[in-house]
Every structure is written in structure tokens, then in C-alpha cells.
C-alpha positions as CSV (number, residue, x, y, z in Angstrom):
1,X,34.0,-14.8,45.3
2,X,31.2,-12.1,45.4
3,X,27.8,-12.2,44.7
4,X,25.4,-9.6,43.4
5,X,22.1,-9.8,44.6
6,X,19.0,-9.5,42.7
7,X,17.7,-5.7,42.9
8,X,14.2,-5.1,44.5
9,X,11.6,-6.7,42.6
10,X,14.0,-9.0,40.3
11,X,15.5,-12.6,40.8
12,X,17.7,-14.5,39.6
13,X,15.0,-16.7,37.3
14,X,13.3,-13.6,36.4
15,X,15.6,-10.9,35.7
16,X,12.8,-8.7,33.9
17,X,10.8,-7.9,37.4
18,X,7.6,-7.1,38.2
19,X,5.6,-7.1,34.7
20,X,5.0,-3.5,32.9
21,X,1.3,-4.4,31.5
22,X,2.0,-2.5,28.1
23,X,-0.4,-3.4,25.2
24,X,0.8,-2.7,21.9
25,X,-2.3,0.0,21.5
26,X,-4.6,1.7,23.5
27,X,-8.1,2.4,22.9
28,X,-7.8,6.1,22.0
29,X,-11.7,6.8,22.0
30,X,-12.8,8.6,25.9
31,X,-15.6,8.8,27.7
32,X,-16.5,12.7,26.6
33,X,-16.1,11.6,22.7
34,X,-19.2,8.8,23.5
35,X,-21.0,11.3,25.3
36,X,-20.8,13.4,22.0
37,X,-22.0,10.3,20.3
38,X,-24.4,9.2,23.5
39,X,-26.2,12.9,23.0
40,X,-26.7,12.9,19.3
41,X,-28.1,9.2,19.3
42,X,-30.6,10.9,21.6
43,X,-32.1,13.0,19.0
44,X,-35.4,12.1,17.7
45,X,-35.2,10.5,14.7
46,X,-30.9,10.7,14.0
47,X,-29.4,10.5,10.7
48,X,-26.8,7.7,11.1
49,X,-25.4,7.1,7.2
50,X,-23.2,9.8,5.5
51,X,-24.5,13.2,6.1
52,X,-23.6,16.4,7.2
53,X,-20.9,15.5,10.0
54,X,-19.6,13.3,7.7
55,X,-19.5,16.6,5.4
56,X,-17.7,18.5,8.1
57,X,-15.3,16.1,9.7
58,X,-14.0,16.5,6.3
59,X,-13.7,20.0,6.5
60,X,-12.2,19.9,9.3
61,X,-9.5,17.5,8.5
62,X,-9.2,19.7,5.6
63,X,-8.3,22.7,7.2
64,X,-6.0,20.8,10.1
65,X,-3.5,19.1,7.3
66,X,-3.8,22.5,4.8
67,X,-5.4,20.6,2.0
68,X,-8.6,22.0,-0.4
69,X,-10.2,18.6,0.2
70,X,-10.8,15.4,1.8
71,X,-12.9,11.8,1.5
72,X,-14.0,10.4,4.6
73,X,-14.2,6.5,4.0
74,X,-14.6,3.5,6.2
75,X,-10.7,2.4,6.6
76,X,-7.5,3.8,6.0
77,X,-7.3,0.6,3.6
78,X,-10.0,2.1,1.4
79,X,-8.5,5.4,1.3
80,X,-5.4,3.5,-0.4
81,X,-7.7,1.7,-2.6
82,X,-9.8,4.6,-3.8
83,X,-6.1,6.4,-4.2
84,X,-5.2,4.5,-6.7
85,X,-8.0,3.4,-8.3
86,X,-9.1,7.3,-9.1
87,X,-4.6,7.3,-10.7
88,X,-5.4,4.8,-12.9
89,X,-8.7,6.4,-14.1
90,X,-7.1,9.7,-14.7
91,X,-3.1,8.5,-15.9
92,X,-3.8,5.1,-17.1
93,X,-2.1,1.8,-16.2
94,X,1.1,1.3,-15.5
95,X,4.3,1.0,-12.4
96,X,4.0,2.6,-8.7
97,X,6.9,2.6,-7.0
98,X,6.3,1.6,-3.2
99,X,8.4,0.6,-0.1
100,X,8.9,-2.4,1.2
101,X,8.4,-1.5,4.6
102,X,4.8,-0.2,5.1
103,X,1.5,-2.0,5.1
104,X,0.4,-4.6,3.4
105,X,-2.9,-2.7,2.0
106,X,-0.7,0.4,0.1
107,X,0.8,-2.2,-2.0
108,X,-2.4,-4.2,-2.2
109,X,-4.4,-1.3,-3.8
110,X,-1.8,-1.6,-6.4
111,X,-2.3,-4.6,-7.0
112,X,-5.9,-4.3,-7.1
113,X,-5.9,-1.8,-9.2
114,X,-3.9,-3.8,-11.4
115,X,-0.7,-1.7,-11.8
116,X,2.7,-3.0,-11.2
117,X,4.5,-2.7,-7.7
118,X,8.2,-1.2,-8.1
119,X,10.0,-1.8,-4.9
120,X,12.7,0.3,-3.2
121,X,15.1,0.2,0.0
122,X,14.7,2.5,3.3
123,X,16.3,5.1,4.3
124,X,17.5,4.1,7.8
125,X,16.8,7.4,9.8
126,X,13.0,7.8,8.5
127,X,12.7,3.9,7.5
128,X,10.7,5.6,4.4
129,X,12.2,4.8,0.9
130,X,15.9,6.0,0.1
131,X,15.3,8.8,-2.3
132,X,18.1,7.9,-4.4
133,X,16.9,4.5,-5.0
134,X,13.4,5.9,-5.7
135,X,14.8,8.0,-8.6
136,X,17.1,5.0,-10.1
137,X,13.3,3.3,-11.0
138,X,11.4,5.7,-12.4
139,X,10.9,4.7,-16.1
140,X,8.5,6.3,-18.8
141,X,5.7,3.9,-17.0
142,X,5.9,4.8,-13.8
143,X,2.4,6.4,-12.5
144,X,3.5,7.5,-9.1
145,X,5.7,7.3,-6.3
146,X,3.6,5.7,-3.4
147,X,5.5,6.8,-0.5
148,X,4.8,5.5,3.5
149,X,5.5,7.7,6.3
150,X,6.5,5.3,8.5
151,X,5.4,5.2,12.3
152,X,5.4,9.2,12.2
153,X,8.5,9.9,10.7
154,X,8.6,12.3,7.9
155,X,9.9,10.5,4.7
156,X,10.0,13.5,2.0
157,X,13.5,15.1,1.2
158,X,13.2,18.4,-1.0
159,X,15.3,16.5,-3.4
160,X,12.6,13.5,-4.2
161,X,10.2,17.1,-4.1
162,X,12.2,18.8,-6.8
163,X,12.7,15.5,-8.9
164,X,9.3,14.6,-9.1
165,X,8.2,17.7,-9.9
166,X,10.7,18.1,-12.7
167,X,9.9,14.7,-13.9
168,X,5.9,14.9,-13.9
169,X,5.2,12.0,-11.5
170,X,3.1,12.5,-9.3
171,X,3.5,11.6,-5.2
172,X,1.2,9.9,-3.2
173,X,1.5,10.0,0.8
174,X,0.5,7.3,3.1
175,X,0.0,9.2,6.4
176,X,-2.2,6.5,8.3
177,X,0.6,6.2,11.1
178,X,1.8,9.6,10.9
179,X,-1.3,12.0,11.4
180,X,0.4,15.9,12.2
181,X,3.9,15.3,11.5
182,X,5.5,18.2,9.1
183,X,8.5,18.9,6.5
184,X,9.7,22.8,6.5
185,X,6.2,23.6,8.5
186,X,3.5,22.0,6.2
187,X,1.9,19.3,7.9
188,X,2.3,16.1,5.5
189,X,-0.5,14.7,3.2
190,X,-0.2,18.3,1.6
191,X,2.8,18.0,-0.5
192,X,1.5,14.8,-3.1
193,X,-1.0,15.0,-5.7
194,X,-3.3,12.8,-2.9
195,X,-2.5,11.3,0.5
196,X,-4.3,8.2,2.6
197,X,-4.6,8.3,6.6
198,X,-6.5,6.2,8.7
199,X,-8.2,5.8,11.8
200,X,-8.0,2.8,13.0
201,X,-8.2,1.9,16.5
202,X,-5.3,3.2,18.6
203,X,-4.0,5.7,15.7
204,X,-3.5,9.6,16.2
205,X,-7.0,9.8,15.8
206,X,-9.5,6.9,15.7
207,X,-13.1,7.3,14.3
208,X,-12.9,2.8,15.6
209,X,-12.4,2.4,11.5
210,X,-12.1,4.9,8.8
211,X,-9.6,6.2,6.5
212,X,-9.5,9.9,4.6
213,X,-8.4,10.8,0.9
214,X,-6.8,14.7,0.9
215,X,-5.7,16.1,-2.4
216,X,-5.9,19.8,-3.9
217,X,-6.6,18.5,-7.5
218,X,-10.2,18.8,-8.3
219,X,-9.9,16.3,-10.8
220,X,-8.9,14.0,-8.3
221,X,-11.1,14.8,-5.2
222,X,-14.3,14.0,-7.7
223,X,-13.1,11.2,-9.1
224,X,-12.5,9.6,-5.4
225,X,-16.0,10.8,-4.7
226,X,-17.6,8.6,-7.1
227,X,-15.6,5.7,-6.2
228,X,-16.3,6.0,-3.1
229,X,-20.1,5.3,-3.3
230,X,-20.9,2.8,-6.3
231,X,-19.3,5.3,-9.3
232,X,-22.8,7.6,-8.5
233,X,-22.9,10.7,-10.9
234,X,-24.9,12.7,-7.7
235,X,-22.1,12.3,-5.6
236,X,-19.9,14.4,-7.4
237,X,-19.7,17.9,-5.6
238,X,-19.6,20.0,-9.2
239,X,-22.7,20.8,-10.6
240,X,-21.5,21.3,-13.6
241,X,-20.3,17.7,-14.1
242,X,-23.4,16.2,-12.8
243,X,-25.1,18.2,-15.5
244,X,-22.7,17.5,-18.4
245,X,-23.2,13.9,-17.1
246,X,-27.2,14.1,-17.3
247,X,-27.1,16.2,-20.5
248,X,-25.3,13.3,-22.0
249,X,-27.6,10.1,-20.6
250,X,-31.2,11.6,-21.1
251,X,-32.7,7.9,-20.8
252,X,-31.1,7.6,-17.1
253,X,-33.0,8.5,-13.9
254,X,-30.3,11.2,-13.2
255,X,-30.5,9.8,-9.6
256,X,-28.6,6.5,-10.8
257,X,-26.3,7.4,-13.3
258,X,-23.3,5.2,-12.4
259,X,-20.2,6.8,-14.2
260,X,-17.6,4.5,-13.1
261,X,-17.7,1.0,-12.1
262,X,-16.7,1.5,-8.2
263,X,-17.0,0.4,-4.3
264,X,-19.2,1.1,-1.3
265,X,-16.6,2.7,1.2
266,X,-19.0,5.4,2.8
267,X,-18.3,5.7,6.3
268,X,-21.3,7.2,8.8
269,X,-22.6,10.0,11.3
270,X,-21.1,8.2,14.0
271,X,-17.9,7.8,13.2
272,X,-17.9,11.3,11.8
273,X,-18.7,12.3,15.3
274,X,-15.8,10.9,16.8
275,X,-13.6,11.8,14.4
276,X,-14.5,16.1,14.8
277,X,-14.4,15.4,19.3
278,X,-11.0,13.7,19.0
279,X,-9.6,16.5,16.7
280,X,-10.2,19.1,19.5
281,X,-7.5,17.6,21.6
282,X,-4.9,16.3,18.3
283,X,-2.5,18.9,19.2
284,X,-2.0,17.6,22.5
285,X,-1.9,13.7,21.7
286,X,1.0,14.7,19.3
287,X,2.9,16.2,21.4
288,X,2.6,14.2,24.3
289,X,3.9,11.3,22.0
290,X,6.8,12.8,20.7
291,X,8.0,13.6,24.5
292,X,7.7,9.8,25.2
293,X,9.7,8.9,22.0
294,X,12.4,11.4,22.9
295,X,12.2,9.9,26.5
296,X,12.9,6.7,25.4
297,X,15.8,7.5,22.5
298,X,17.6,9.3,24.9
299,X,17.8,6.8,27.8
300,X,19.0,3.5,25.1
301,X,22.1,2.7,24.9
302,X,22.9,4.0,21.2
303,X,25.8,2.0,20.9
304,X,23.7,-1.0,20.6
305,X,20.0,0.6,19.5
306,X,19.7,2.6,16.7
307,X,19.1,6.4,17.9
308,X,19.8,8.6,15.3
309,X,15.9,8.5,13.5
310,X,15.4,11.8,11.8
311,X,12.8,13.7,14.4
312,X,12.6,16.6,13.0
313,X,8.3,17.3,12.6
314,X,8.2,13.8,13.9
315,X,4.7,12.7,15.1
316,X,5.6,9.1,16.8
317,X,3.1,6.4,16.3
318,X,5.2,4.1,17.8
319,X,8.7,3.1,19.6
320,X,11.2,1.7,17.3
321,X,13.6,0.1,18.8
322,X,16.3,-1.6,16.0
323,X,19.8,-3.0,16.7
324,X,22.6,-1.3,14.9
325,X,24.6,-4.6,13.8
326,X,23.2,-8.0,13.3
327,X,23.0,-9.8,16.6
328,X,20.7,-12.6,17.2
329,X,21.5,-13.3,20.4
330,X,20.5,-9.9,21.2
331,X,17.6,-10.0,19.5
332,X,16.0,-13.2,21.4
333,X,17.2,-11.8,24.8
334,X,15.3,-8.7,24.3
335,X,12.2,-10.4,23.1
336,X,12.5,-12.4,25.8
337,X,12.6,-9.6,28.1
338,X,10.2,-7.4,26.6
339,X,7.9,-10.7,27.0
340,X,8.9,-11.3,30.9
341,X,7.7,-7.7,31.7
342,X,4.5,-8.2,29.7
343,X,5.6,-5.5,26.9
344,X,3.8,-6.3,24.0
345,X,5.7,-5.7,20.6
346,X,6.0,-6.7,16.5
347,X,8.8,-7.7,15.2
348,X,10.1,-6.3,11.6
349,X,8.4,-3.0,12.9
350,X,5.6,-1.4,10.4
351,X,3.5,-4.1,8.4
352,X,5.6,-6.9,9.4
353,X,8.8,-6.1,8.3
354,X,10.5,-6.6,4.5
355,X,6.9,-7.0,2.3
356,X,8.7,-9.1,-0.1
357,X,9.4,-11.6,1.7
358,X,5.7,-12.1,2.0
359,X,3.7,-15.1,0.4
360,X,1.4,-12.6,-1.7
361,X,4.8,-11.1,-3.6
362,X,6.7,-14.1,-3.5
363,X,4.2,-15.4,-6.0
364,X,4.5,-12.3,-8.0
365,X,8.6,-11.6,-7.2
366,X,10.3,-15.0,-6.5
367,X,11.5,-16.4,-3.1
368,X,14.9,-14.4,-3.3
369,X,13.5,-10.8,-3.8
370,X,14.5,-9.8,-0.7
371,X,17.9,-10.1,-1.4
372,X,18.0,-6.5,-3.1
373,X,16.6,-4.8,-0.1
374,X,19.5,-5.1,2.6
375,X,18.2,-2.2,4.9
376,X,14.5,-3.5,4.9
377,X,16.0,-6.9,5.7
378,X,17.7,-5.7,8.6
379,X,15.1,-4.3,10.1
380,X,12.8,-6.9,9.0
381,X,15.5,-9.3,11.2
382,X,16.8,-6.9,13.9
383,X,14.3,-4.2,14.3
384,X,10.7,-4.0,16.3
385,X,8.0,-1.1,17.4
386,X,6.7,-0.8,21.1
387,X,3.4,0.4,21.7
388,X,3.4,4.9,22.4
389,X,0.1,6.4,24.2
390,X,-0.6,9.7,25.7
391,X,-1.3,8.3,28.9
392,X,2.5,6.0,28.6
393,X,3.6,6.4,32.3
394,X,7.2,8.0,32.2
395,X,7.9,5.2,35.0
396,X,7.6,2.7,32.7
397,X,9.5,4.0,29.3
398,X,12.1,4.4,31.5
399,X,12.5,1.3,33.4
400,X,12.0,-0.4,30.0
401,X,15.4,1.5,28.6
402,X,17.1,0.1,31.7
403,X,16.3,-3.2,31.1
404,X,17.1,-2.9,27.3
405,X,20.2,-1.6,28.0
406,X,21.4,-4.2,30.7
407,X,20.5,-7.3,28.6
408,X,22.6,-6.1,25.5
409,X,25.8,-5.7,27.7
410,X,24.9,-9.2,28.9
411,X,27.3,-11.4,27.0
412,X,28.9,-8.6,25.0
């Protein structure tokens, strides 16, 4: 009989090793981007509320993702909210078709807004909605197409493109997690009729909170203006339609003419500030991301883990790491690991997994919605994302994969 003894830094009762310290995020905000804000606190007398570095960070972000304009707001949250709260203004109430994998807020706003969710299965390579499935529920009341780019894969095919188009129903990105990635060369957020990203803590870019609207349609871009600050008419940026607005109301101060009845969601100087240092170095965040995502696909063992995610002007937020079959036993041995080396991680991937099995649309859906969303489910079951940083040591991705790969053949 032969014995194998423990490797270097394992035993027997802790097969894992020597813990890998990996947070799900990382605090994306450096020293140099507080000294930006440090130097301009130090002015006399600072403007801290919305103001003109609020006015170019949105410039900025403008001309980075290719888009005529962009809302700065206070979360990525409100950007969804404001989204489709400026839809129903300008198209009326009615159905938005949205994933079931995403975050809870996209479908929120929805609800808020008081249009009808219309949910759709995942494509398994982008784990965005299956384009086929999108077009089998568009009805004569469908509003939009609310589709999530999931963890920085690019979920547009030039087929849901085409349709829509044809069809006159219009697309609305979620890009929160997926800030640079591209389809054929244009960054996305430029291809729908309005797109959400945020910058939240450990995202792409973080600004601590805040969220951006982009759109080319002017009809659009004002309307999310006034919503974003209380429905005010001199918030609009057309001179024109503050004047047609004060032409018509000669008994209001035309200082507080409130055209719609809307939200506070104004974000400030500060985070401004943070926001136009940290989209110096973009670029290179990207990139360094995507090399660690490629790193650790191409050291699983894809006969167990799913490997075959469409990469192509990919811009990973995070690792997902998904079994191809059903296997439960695999599933609680790799938790277990990835708990042992002090890998920190969320099961059902982006927003918790399958959305309708959520209390919130339970209520709305029934406690068996779930059932018509297989692929969602699996991943919901069988699927999980791993924190990705610029600064992820190449050490540890790869000692990770290792470790993955050896407990799956455990037992096999």
C-alpha cells in the first residue's frame, strides 16, 4: 500500500493550503485620485454640488463610449430608474423584456415605473438573453428590450440589432458591469436608444457611487435631465425648450417650473473628480482584467468548467466559474474549497442567480416561474463569479485553477 503525502503547504485535513486572501472586490479608488480630490478641496471656497466637473466628467464619458451624451447621477441604480422612467414618458406604458440574470435594480426600475417585466433565458456563452427567445416575446406592447451585459461580456448579436430595428423597439443596454467592452469595434452603451453604467465601488471605474445615462436621442438625454433633478424646466440643456416652457407658464418663477413630476439623483463635484482621474488609466484596468480572465479559462479543466464564454471585446468584471453538467457534489466541494483558501465568491453569479425565483417576482410570477428558464436555473444552481482586479497576483489565479481542477476529479 502507498501513500501520497500532503504537497508543501497542504494536509491531509486541509487540502486547500495556505489561504489566498481574495475579497470579492477591491477598492478601485488610489492614492493619486484623492490627491486630485485632496487639491481641489483645498481651494478657497469649492463648489461641492453638481457643477462644472460634473459637466465634464460627462463629456468625457461621452466621448470614451462614442455617444452625443451622458447623465451623471448618484448610482448606477438611478441611471436604470431615470432609463425608464424618461421610456414611459416618451412611448407610454406598457412590457420591457428583461433577463433573468442581471440585477435586481434593471428589473426594479420597471417595476417602478410601472411597466410589465417580460422575462427571457441566457444565452450560455455571454449569459445575456438568448436572442431567439427575446424575439418569440415581442408583442405590439412591448416598449423595449432591456438587455444586461453581464460581468463584461458583450450580449448584442447583429441579428437582435437588425430585428429591433426592423421592428421599431427600441434597446436599452445595462453596461454597469461591463464598462469598455465592444461588438464589431464600438464600445457598448452606443448601439441602444439609452444605456445605464455604474460606478459602484470595485467597478471598471468607481466615482464610490454613481451611475451614467448615455443616449444619442435628444429627446431622450432632456427628458433624463429633468428627471434627474425634481422634473426642473432650467435643467434642460435647450434653450429653446426652456423658453417654449416659460412662454407657456407666464405666472411661474421660470426658476421653478417643474415639468415633470421626478427624483433627486444629482451626483457632486467630488465624485465627478474621481470619476475624470480614474478614466486616465481605463484602458489599462481593461486590459489587465481581461489577461487575468484569459489566465484563469485557460488553466480549468473545461471538461468540468464551462470555458467556451464568447470573449470577443470582452471587458471581465469578474471570474465565472460554472459547471457544465449538474453536479452537486461538485458544487459543495468547490465552495468548500474556495472557502478553505479564503476566496470569497456568489453563488448564482450576477445579481444572485435566476431573478424569478426571487420573493419580489414570486409575488408578481408564482413560485414555479422558474421552471421556463432552464439555463438561468443552471447557473442559478451550478454557476458562481470570483472577484478580478488589476492588481490579481498571477500566483494566485493560478494556484486557484489547480485547486479547482483537482477537487472535481476527486470522486469522479
Amino acid at each position: 500500500m502507498t501513500t501520497t503525502m500532503p504537497r508543501r503547504g497542504m494536509s491531509a485535513a486541509n487540502p486547500a493550503g495556505r489561504p489566498l486572501a481574495w475579497p470579492l472586490m477591491q477598492n478601485n479608488i488610489t492614492r493619486a485620485d484623492l490627491d486630485v480630490v485632496i487639491a481641489y478641496l483645498q481651494q478657497d471656497d469649492p463648489i461641492l454640488t453638481q457643477s462644472r466637473n460634473v459637466r465634464a466628467f460627462e463629456q468625457a464619458w461621452s466621448d470614451w463610449v462614442g455617444v452625443r451624451h451622458s447623465v451623471f447621477v448618484n448610482s448606477g441604480s438611478s441611471a436604470n430608474l431615470l432609463t425608464m422612467a424618461a421610456l414611459r414618458e416618451l412611448y407610454g406604458p406598457g412590457e420591457v423584456i428583461v433577463p433573468t440574470i442581471t440585477w435586481v435594480s434593471d428589473i426594479a426600475s420597471v417595476l417602478h415605473c410601472g411597466m410589465t417585466p417580460v422575462f427571457v433565458d441566457i444565452d450560455p456563452r455571454t449569459l445575456g438573453m438568448d436572442t431567439e427567445h427575446v424575439l418569440e416575446r415581442i408583442t405590439p406592447r412591448t416598449r423595449a428590450v432591456f438587455l444586461t451585459h453581464v460581468l463584461g461580456y458583450n450580449a448584442l448579436s447583429q441579428r437582435l440589432l437588425d430585428e429591433l430595428r426592423q421592428r421599431g423597439i427600441p434597446l436599452v443596454e445595462d453596461v454597469c458591469e461591463s464598462h469598455g467592452a465592444t461588438f464589431q469595434g464600438r464600445r457598448l452603451g452606443s448601439f441602444g436608444l439609452a444605456s445605464n453604467f455604474s460606478f459602484y465601488y470595485a467597478h471598471h471605474l468607481s466615482t464610490i457611487e454613481g451611475g451614467m445615462v448615455c443616449t444619442n436621442d435628444a429627446d431622450v438625454y432632456e427628458t433624463v435631465r429633468l428627471l434627474r433633478s425634481h422634473g426642473m424646466v432650467r435643467e434642460l440643456d435647450s434653450e429653446s425648450r426652456k423658453r417654449e416652457y416659460w412662454d407657456e407658464h407666464p405666472d411661474l418663477n421660470p426658476d421653478f417650473v417643474f415639468a415633470l413630476p421626478a427624483y433627486n439623483v444629482r451626483s457632486t463635484e467630488i465624485n465627478a473628480l474621481l470619476g475624470l482621474s480614474q478614466l486616465k488609466r481605463l484602458d489599462e484596468t481593461i486590459e489587465r482584467r481581461n489577461e487575468n480572465l484569459l489566465l484563469f479559462l485557460n488553466n480549468l479543466n473545461q471538461d468540468v468548467y464551462q470555458t467556451d464564454f464568447a470573449l470577443a471585446g470582452c471587458s471581465n468584471y469578474a471570474f465565472t466559474l460554472i459547471l457544465k453538467r449538474p453536479d452537486e457534489a461538485i458544487m459543495q466541494r468547490a465552495m468548500a474549497t474556495l472557502r478553505q483558501l479564503g476566496v470569497e465568491f456568489r453563488r448564482g453569479t450576477s445579481g444572485g442567480g435566476n431573478q424569478v425565483r426571487q420573493p419580489y417576482l414570486r409575488r408578481l410570477l408564482g413560485d414555479d416561474a422558474w421552471r421556463q428558464f432552464p439555463r438561468a436555473d443552471h447557473v442559478h444552481f451550478f454557476g458562481m463569479y470570483i472577484g478580478n482586479y488589476p492588481t490579481l497576483a498571477r500566483e494566485k489565479i493560478l494556484r486557484l485553477c489547480e485547486m479547482l481542477n483537482q477537487l472535481a476529479s476527486r470522486g469522479a
